[in-house]
C-alpha positions in Angstrom: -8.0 10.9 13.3 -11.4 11.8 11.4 -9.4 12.8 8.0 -6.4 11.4 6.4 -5.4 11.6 2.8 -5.2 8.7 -0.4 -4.2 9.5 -3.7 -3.4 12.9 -2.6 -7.2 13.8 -1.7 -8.5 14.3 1.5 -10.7 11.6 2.9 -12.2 9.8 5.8 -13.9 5.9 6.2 -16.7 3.7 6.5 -15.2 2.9 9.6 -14.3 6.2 11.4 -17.7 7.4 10.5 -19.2 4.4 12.0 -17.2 5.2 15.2 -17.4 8.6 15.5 -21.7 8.4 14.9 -21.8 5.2 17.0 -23.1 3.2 14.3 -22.4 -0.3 13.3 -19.8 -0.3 9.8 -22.3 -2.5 8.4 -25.2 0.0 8.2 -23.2 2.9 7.0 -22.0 0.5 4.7 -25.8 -0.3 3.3 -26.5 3.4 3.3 -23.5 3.9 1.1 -24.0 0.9 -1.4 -27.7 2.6 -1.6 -26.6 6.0 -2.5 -24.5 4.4 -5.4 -27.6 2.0 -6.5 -30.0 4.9 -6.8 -26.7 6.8 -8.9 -26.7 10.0 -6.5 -23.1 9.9 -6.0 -22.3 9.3 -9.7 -23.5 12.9 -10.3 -20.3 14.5 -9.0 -17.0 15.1 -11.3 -15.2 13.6 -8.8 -15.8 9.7 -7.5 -17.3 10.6 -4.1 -16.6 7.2 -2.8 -14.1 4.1 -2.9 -14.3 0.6 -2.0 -11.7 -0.6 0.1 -10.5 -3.5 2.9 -9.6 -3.8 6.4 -8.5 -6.3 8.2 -9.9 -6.8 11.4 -7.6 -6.5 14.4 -9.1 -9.2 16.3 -10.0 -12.3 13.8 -7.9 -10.7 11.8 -10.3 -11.3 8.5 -10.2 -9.2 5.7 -13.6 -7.1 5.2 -15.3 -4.2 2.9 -14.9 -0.6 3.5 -15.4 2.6 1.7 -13.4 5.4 1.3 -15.3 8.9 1.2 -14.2 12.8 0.0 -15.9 15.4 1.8 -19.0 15.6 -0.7 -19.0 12.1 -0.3 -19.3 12.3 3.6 -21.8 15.6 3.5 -24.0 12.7 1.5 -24.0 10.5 3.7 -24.3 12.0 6.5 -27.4 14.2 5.5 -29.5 11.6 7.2 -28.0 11.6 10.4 -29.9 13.8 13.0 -29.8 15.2 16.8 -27.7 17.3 18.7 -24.6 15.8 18.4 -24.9 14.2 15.2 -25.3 18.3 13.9 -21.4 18.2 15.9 -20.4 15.6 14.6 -21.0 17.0 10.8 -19.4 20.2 11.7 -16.7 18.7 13.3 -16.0 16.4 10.4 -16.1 19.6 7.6 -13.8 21.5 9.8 -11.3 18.6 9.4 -11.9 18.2 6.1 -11.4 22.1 4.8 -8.2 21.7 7.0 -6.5 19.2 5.0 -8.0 20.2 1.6 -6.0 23.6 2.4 -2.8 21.5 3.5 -2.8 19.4 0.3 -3.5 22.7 -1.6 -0.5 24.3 -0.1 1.6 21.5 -1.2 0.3 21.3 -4.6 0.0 25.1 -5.1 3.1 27.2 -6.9 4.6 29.7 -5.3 3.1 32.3 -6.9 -0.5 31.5 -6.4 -0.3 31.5 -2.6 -1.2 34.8 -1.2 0.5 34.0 2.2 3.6 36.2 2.0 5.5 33.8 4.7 3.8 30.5 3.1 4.8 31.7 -0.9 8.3 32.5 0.1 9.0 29.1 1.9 7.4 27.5 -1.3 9.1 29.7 -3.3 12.2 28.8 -1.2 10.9 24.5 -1.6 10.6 25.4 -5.4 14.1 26.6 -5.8 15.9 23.6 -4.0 13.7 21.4 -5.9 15.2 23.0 -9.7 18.1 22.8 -8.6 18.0 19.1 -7.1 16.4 18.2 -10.9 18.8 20.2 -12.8 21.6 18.0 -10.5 19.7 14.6 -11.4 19.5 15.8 -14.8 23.4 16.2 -15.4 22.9 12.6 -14.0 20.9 11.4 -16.3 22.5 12.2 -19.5 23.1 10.8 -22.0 19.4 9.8 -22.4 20.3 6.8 -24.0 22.9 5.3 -21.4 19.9 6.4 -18.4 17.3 4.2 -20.3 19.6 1.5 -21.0 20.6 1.2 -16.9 16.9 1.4 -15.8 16.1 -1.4 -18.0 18.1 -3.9 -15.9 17.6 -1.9 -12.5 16.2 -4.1 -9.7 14.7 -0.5 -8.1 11.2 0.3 -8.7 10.2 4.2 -8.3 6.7 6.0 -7.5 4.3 7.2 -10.8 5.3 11.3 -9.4 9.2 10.2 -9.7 8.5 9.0 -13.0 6.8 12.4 -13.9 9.7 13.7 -12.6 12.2 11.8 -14.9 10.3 12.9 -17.8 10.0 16.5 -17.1 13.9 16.2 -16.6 13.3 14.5 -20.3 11.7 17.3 -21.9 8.2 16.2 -21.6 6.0 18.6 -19.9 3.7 16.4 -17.1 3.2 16.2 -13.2 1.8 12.9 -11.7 -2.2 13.9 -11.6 -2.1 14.2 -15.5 0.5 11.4 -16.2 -1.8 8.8 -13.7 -5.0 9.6 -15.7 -2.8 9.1 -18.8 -1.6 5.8 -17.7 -5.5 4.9 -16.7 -7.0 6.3 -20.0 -4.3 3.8 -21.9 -4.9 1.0 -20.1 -1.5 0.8 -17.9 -3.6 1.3 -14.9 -7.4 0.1 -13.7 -9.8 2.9 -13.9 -12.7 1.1 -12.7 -13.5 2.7 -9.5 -12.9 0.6 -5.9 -10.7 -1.5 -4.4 -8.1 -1.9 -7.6 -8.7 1.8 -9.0 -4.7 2.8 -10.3 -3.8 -0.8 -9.6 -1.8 -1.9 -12.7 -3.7 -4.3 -15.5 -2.9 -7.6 -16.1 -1.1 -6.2 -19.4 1.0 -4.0 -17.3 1.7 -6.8 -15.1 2.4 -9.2 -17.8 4.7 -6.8 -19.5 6.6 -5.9 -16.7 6.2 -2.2 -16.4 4.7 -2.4 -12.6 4.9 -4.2 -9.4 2.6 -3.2 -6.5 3.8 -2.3 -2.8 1.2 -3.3 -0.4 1.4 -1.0 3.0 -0.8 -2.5 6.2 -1.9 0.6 7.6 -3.1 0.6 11.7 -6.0 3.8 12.3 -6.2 5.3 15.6 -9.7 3.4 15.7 -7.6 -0.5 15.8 -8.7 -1.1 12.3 -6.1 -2.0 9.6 -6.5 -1.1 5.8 -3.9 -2.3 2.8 -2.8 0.2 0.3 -2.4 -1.1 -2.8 0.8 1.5 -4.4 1.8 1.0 -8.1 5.6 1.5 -8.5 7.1 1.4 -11.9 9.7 -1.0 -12.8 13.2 -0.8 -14.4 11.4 -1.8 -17.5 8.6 0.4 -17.2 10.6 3.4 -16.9 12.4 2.5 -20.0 9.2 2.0 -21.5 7.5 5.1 -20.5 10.4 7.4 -21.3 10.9 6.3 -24.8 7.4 6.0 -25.6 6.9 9.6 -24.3 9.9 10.8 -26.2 9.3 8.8 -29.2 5.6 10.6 -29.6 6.2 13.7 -27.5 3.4 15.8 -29.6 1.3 13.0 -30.2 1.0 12.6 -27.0 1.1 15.9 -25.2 -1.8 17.2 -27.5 -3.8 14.1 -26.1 -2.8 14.4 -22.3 -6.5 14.4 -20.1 -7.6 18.0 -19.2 -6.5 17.9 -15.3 -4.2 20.5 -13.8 -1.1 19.1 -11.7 
């Protein structure tokens, strides 16, 4: 598979495009440690690559890879010539404008999608979705008895079901916003590579996170760990008063990204 997705973008790897160019990973891995040297890839709003690991499937040794976006690849790949190398790109940008509209399909409302057939099934998505928070909510309440029972749960749940749990709570925020929140306060590494929207060791130490590591097999026989934050019992308790507790505070200082 050329594209897959992480952290909700669409993106490919090191790897693939070594495969796929028939070039050795180490060499595409120099030509993208150069492009972030000379600061080319810096320039963009968005981080156009990511470090990463893989383990190989034979020694079974854990080595460097990068993830890539699409403007990330286009970068790259500008010095790659011949016939089927000019394929290749095309080939690769077809499969990335494919999943970019996929993942904007999911994360569109209803109303922005001009699809008549595609904005009535989100429509449709949108509707069971209320009503399957307004049911939680009933749930939930009192407030005071929900935090209480999280804060001895043994269950951890995803940053986007945390979102979730406070929009039930009043608190207007999806999970793009509330994950750059939790970076730009130091719950989570910002530091782009291999530990970006890992917890920090304070997070750790106070108990708000564990991480759920996933071995994931490519169609290519490599094997890459993702690193998934999940938020404690704790944390949730910790998040939902703290949001509650400074609701305007802190919803006049939420980072400028759409959800």
């Amino acid at each position: 598979m050329l594209i897959e997705t992480k952290n909700n973008q669409a993106v490919t790897t090191s790897l693939q495009v070594a495969k796929t160019f028939g070039k050795k990973n180490k060499h595409v891995l120099e030509s993208i440690d150069q492009l972030l040297k000379d600061g080319v890839a810096e320039k963009s709003a968005d981080p156009m690559f990511m470090e990463g690991t893989y383990k190989h499937p034979q020694n079974h040794q854990t080595y460097r890879m990068y993830y890539m976006n699409k403007d990330g690849f286009t970068l790259l790949a500008m010095g790659f010539t011949g016939k089927k190398a000019m394929q290749f790109k095309m080939e690769y940008i077809n499969a990335f404008n494919e999943m970019q509209d996929k993942l904007k399909s999911v994360n569109q409302d209803s109303y922005m999608i001009e699809d008549p057939v595609k904005r009535a099934e989100k429509w449709i998505a949108e509707q069971n979705e209320r009503k399957q928070l307004e049911a939680d909510n009933k749930k939930l309440k009192p407030k005071a008895l929900f935090a209480d029972a999280v804060s001895t749960s043994h269950s951890t749940i995803l940053v986007g079901e945390l979102a979730k749990l406070l929009k039930q709570n009043g608190i207007n925020i999806g999970q793009i916003r509330l994950f750059a929140w939790l970076r730009e306060n130091g719950y989570l590494i910002r530091r782009k590579g291999a530990d970006y929207n890992a917890p920090t060791q304070r997070s750790m130490e106070m108990k708000l996170f564990r991480t759920k590591e996933t071995t994931i097999n490519h169609s290519n026989g490599h094997v890459t760990v993702n690193k998934t934050p999940k938020v404690t019992g704790k944390g949730q308790q910790y998040f939902i008063n703290k949001f509650m507790k400074n609701n305007d505070d802190i919803s006049n200082n939420l980072p400028g990204v759409l959800d």
